[in-house]
C-alpha positions as CSV (number, residue, x, y, z in Angstrom):
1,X,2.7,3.9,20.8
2,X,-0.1,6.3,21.2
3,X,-1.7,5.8,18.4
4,X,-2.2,2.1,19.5
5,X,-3.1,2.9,22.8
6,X,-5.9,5.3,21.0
7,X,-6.8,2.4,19.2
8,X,-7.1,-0.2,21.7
9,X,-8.8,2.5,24.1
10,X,-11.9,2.7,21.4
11,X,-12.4,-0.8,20.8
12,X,-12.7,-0.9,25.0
13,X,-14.9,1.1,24.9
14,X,-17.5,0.2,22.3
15,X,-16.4,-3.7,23.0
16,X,-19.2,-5.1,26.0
17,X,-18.0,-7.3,28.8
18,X,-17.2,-10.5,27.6
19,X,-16.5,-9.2,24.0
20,X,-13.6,-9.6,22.0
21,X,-10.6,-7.6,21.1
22,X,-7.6,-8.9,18.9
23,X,-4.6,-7.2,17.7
24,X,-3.0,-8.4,14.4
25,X,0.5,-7.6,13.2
26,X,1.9,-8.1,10.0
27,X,4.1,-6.2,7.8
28,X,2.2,-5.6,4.1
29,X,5.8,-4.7,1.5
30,X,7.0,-1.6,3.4
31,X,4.6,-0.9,6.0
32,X,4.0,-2.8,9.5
33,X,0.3,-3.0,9.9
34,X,-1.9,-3.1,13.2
35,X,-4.9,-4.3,12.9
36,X,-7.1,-3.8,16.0
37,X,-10.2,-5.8,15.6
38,X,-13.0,-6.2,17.9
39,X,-16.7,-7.6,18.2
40,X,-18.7,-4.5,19.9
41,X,-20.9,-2.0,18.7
42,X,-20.2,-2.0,15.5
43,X,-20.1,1.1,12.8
44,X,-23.4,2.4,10.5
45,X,-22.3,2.8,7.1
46,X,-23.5,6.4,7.5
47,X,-21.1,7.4,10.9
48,X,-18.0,5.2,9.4
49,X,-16.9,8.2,7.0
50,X,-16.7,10.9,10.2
51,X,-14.8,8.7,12.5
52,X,-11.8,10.6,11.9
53,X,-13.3,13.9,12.6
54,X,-12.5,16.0,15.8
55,X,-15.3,14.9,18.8
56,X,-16.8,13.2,16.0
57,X,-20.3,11.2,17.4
58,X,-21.3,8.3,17.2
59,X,-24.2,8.3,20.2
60,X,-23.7,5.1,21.4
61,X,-21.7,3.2,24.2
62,X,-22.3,-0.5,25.5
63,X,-24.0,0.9,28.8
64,X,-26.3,3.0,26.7
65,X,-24.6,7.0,27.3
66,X,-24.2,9.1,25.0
67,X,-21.0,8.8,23.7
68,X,-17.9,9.8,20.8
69,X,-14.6,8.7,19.3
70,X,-13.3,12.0,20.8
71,X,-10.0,13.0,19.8
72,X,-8.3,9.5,19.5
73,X,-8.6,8.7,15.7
74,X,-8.4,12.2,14.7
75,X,-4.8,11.7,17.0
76,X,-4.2,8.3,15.4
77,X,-4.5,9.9,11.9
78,X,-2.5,13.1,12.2
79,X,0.4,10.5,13.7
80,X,0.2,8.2,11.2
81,X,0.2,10.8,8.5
82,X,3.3,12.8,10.3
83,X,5.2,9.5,10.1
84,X,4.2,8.6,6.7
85,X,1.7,6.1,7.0
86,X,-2.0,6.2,7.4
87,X,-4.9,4.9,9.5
88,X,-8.5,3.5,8.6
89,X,-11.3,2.1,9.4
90,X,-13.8,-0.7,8.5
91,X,-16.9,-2.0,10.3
92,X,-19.0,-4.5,8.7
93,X,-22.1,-2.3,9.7
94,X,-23.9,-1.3,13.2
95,X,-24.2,-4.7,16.0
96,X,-21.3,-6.3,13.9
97,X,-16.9,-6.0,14.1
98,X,-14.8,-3.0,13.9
99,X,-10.8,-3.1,12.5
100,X,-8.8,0.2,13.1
101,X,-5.7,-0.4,11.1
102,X,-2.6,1.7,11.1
103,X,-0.1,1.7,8.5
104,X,3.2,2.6,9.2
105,X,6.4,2.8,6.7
106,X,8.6,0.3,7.9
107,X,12.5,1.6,9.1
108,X,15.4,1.0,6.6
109,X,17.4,-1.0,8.3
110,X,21.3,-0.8,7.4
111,X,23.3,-3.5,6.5
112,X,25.1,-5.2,8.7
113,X,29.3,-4.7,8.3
114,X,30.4,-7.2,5.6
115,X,26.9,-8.4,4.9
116,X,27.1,-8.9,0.6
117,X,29.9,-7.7,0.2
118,X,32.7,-9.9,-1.2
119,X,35.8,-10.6,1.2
């Protein structure tokens, strides 16, 4: 849950007022995905690689402050690894959409009592 929180909580913040934000859920063989996708600032080619790193920059914020991706997506990674599973990101270039997607393994579920089995 906190990894999507983390998620959500960046595309807030580099999303203006009146932007968009959507959240996308589908399930990709044996792994739920999240997409969070969202029309604000957008990512340079050049920053996109460092997005995961501790207080990495990126020096912009709708309102014009100096700002960062903090902690979150370095968070979002670490959990997502822990569990198995992975998060990324893509941004179609500086002014244009941002998709933070996490990846995680999907839970075996076990059968139910007599489910396939011959009575």
């Amino acid at each position: 849950m906190e990894c999507l929180v983390n998620l959500l909580t960046n595309a807030a913040k580099y999303t203006a007022d009146g932007g968009h934000i959507a959240v996308r859920v589908r399930k990709d063989i044996r792994f739920a995905v999240v997409d969070v996708v969202d029309d604000g600032l957008g990512i340079s080619a050049e920053r996109l690689p460092r997005v995961f790193e501790l207080d990495a920059h990126d020096g912009r914020t709708p309102d014009g402050a100096e700002g960062g991706f903090g902690v979150g997506l370095a968070v979002v990674r670490l959990i997502a690894r822990h569990h198995g599973g992975e998060a990324s990101v893509h941004s179609d270039g500086s002014g244009r959409r941002s998709t933070a997607s996490l990846r995680l393994p999907l839970a075996a579920m076990p059968a139910a009592p007599g489910v396939g089995r011959p009575s």
